[in-house]
C-alpha positions as CSV (number, residue, x, y, z in Angstrom):
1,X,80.0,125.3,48.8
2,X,83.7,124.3,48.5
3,X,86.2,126.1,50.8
4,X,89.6,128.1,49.3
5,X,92.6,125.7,49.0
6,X,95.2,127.5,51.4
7,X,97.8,129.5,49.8
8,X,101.5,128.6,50.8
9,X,102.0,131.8,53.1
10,X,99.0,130.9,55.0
11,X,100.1,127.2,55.7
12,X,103.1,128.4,56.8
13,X,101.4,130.1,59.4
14,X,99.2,127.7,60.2
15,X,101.8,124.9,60.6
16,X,103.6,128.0,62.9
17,X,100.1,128.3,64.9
18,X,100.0,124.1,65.5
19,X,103.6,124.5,66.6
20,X,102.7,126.8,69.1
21,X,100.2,124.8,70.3
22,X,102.2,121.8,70.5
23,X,104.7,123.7,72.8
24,X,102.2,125.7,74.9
25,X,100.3,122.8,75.8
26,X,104.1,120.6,76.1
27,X,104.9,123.1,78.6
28,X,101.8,123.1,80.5
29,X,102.1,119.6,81.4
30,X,105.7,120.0,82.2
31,X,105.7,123.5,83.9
32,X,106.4,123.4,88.3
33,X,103.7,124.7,90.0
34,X,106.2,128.6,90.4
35,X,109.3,129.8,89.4
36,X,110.5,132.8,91.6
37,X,114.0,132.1,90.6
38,X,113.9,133.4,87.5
39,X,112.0,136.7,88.3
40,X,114.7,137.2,91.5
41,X,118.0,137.0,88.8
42,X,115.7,139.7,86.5
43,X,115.7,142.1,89.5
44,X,119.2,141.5,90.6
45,X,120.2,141.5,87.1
46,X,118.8,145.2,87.0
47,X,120.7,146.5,89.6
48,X,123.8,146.1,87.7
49,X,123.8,148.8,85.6
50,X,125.1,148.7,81.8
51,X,126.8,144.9,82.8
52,X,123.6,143.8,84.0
53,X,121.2,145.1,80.7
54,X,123.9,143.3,78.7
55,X,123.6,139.8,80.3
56,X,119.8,140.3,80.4
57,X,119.9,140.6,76.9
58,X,121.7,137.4,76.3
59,X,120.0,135.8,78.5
60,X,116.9,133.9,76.6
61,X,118.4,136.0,73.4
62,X,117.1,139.4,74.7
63,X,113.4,138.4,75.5
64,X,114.1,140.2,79.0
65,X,115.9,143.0,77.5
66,X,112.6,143.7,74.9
67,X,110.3,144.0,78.3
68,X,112.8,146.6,79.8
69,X,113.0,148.6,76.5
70,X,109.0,148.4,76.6
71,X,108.6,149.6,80.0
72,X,110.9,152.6,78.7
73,X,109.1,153.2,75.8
74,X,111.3,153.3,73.6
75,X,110.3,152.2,70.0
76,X,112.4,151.0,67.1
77,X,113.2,154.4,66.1
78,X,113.9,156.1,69.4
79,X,116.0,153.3,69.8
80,X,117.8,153.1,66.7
81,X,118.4,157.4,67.6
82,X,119.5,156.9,70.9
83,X,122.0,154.4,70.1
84,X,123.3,156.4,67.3
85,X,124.0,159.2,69.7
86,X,125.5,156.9,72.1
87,X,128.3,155.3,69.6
88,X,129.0,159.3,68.3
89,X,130.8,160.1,71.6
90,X,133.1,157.5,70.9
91,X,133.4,156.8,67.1
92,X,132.0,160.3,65.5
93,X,129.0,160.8,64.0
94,X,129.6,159.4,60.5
95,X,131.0,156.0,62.0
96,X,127.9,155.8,64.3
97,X,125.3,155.9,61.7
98,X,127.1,153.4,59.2
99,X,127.9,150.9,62.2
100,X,124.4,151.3,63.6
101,X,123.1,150.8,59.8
102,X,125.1,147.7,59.4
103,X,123.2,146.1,62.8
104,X,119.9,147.1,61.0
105,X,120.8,145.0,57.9
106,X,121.9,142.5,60.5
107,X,118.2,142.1,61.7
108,X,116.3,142.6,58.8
109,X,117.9,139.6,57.6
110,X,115.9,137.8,60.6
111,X,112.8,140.0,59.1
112,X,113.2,138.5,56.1
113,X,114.1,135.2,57.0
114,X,111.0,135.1,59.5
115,X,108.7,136.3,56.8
116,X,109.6,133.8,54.5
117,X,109.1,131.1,57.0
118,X,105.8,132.7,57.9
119,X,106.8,133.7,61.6
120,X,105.3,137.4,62.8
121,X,108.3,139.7,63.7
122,X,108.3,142.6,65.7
123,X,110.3,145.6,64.8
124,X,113.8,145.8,65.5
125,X,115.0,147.3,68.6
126,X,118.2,148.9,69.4
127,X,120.0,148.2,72.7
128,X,123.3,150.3,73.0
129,X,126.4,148.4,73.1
130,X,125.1,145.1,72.8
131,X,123.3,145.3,69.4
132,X,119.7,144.5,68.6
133,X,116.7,142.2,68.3
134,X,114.0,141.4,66.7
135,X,111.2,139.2,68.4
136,X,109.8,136.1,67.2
137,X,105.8,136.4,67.5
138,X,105.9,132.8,67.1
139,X,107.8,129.8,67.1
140,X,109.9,127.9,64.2
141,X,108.0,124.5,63.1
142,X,111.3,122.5,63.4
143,X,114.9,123.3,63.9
144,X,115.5,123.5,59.8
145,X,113.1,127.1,60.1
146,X,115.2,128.1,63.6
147,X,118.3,128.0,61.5
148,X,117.2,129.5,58.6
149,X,115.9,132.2,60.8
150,X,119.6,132.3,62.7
151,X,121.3,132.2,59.6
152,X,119.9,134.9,57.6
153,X,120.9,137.7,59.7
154,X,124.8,136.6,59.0
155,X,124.0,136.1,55.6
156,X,122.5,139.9,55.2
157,X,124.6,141.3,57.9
158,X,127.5,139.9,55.3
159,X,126.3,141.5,52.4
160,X,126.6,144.8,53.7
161,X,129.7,144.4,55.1
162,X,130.8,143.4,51.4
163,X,129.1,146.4,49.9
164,X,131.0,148.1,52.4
165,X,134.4,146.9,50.9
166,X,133.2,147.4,47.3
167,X,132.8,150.7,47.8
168,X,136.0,151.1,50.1
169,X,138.0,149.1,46.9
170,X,136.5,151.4,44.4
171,X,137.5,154.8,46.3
172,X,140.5,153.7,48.8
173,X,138.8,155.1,51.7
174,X,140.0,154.7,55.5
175,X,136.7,155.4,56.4
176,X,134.6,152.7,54.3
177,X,137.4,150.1,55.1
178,X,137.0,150.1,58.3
179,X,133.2,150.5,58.3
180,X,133.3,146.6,56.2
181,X,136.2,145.6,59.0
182,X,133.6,146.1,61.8
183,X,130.7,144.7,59.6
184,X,132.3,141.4,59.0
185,X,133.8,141.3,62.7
186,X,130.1,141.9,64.0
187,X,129.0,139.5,62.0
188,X,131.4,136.8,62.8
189,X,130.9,137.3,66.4
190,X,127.5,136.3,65.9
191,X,128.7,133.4,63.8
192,X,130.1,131.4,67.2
193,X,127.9,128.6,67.7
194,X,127.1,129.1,71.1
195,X,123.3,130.0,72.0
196,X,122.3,133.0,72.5
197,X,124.1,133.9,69.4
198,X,123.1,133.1,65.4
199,X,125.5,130.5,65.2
200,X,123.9,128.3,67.7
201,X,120.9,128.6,66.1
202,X,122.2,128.0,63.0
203,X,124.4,124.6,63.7
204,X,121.4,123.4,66.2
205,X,119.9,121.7,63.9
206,X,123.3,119.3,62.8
207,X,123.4,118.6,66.9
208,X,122.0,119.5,70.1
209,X,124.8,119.6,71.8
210,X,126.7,122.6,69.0
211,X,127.6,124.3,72.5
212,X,131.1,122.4,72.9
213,X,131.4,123.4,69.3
214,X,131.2,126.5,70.6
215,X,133.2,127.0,73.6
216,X,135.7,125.2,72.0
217,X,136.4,128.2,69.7
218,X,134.7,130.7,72.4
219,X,137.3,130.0,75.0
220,X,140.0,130.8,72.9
221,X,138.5,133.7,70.9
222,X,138.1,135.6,74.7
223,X,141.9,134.8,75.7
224,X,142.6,136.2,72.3
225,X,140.6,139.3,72.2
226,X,139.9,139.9,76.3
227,X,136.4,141.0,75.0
228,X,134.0,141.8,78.2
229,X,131.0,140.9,76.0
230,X,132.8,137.5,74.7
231,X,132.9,136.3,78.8
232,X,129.5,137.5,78.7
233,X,128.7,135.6,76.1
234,X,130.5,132.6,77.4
235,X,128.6,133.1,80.5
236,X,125.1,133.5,79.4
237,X,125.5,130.0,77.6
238,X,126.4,128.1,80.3
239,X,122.7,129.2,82.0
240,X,121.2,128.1,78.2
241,X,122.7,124.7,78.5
242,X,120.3,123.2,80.8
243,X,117.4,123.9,77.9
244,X,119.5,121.1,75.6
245,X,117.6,118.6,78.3
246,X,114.4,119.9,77.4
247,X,112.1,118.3,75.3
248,X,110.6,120.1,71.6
249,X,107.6,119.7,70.2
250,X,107.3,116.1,68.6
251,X,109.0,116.5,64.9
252,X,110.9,119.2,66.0
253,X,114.4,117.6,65.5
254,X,113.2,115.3,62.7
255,X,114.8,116.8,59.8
256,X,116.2,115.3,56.9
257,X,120.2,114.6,56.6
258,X,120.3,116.6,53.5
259,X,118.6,119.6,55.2
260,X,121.2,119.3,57.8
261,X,124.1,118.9,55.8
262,X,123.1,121.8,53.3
263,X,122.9,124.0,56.2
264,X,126.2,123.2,57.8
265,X,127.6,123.6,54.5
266,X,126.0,126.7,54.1
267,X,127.3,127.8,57.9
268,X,130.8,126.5,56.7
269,X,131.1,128.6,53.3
270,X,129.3,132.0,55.2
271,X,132.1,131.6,57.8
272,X,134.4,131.3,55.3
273,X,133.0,134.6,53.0
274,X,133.3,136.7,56.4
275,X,137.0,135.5,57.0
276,X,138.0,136.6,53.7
277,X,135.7,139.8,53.4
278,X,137.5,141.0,57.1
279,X,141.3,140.3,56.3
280,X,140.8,142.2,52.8
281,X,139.1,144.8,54.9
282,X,142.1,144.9,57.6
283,X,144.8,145.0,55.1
284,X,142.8,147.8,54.0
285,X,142.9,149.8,57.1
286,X,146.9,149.0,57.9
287,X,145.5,146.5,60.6
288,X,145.9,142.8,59.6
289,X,144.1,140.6,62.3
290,X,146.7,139.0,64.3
291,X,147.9,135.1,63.5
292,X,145.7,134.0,66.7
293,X,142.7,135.7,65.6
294,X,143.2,134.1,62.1
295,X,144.0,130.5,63.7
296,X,140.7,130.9,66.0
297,X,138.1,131.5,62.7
298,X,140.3,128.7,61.2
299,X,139.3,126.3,63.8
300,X,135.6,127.6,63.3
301,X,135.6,126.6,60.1
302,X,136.7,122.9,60.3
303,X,134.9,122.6,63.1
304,X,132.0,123.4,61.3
305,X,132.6,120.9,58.7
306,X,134.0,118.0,60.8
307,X,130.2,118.1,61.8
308,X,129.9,116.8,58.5
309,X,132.2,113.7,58.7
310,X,130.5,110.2,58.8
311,X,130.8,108.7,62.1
312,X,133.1,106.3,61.4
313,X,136.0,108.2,60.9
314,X,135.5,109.7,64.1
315,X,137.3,108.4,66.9
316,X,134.9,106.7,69.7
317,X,135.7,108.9,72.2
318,X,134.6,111.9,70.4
319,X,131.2,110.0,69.2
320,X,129.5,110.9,72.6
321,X,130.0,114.9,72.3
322,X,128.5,114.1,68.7
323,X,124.6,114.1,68.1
């Protein structure tokens, strides 16, 4: 008796299993005999307070965070509430549930994105002030499926930030103005490509070494903006940096130039959607983003596409911060 061909979702998920087992049994080879360290900086993180749940959440893009939310108990739903109440003491209840709406369509583009790929995602959980996440119940076959995971939270996030303005264009409204401003700007935080965030995800798979990408637009988006959770951000990737000397399962990196090209292209022209989508938005709300804010997202986008530029008309010393 023959066997059933395999449809395409399940060898998705069977490529997603054998990727899983390539790593798991990677890092049991690899793995020191204990690791206390880690376990000591959870505990000490803890005793922070509201700082310290925020870097735990960046740290290992919220995998810490999701434990501490479990041992609360709180769900998707209680969470998604809670944070709702939490943003109405300081933006009013209306605000609150569009901005809090706008980080769910953030993270079911990751649902979708995950489900396409054939990766199990948990529900979306809300962590107040910080934003949300949504686990990964398995792990990307190659860095192609990473970045279209990373990417299509941006890309959804985007969309309603632009159905935002649509309907702020068609009615004048301060209120749904400022509701896209905020979606765009959330969006294109997430868009710097330094790991923990989307954008590192996304421009991983054009080099290994996106992260001075990253801080070179990072750097000067905090001086700019003197946002707390930008220095967070900045610090949390410094501790991910050391994970760009570890190993992948074999294949993992071996993706095709075209792949890699289409999806810095797509990075490049998303970035550039959200730029435009956000200073329509500002001139909306009587705000226009300041020339340095402008000038930093600038830089983002050509250094997004000099990734694209063939070595040779690179200058030598620049070929080494280049993978």
């Amino acid at each position: 008796m023959s066997e059933r061909p395999l449809t395409p979702e399940e060898e998705r998920r069977l490529r997603n299993l054998q990727a899983v087992a390539r790593k798991l049994q990677q890092e049991g080879a690899e793995a020191p005999p204990q690791d206390t360290a880690g376990a000591d900086a959870t505990g000490a993180l803890k005793r922070w307070g509201p700082i310290g749940a925020a870097v735990v959440f960046l740290v290992g893009k919220g995998k810490w965070a999701l434990g501490m939310l479990k041992f609360a108990k709180l769900g998707s739903l209680a969470s998604m509430l809670l944070s709702v109440a939490l943003y109405a003491q300081v933006f009013g209840w209306t605000f609150a549930v569009g901005f809090v709406g706008l980080i769910f369509v953030h993270e079911m583009g990751h649902a979708v994105a995950m489900k396409q790929q054939g990766i199990p995602a948990s529900a979306p959980v809300f962590i107040p002030f910080v934003g949300a996440v949504i686990a990964m119940r398995g792990l990307p076959r190659d860095a192609f499926v990473e970045a279209v995971v990373g990417i299509g939270g941006p890309l959804l996030g985007t969309a309603g930030a632009a159905a935002c303005l649509g309907v702020a264009l068609a009615t004048g409204s301060p209120f749904w103005y400022a509701l896209a401003a905020t979606g765009f700007l959330i969006n294109l935080f997430n868009m710097l490509p330094i790991s923990p965030l989307d954008g590192g995800r996304v421009l991983g798979v054009v080099s290994r070494r996106v992260w001075i990408v990253g801080y070179a637009i990072g750097i000067p988006f905090f001086l700019v903006t003197r946002s707390p959770i930008v220095f967070l951000v900045l610090l949390m990737g410094l501790f991910n940096i050391p994970k760009l000397r570890k190993g992948h399962p074999a294949g993992y990196d071996a993706v095709p130039t075209v792949k890699r090209v289409g999806m810095a292209l797509a990075y490049a022209a998303l970035l550039g959607v959200m730029v435009l989508g956000q200073y329509v938005a500002e001139l909306g709300t009587g705000s226009l983003a300041t020339e340095q804010t402008a000038a930093v997202w600038g830089a983002a986008a050509l250094l997004a596409l000099g990734q694209l530029l063939p070595e040779r008309l690179l200058p030598e010393r620049l070929l080494s911060a280049r993978a």
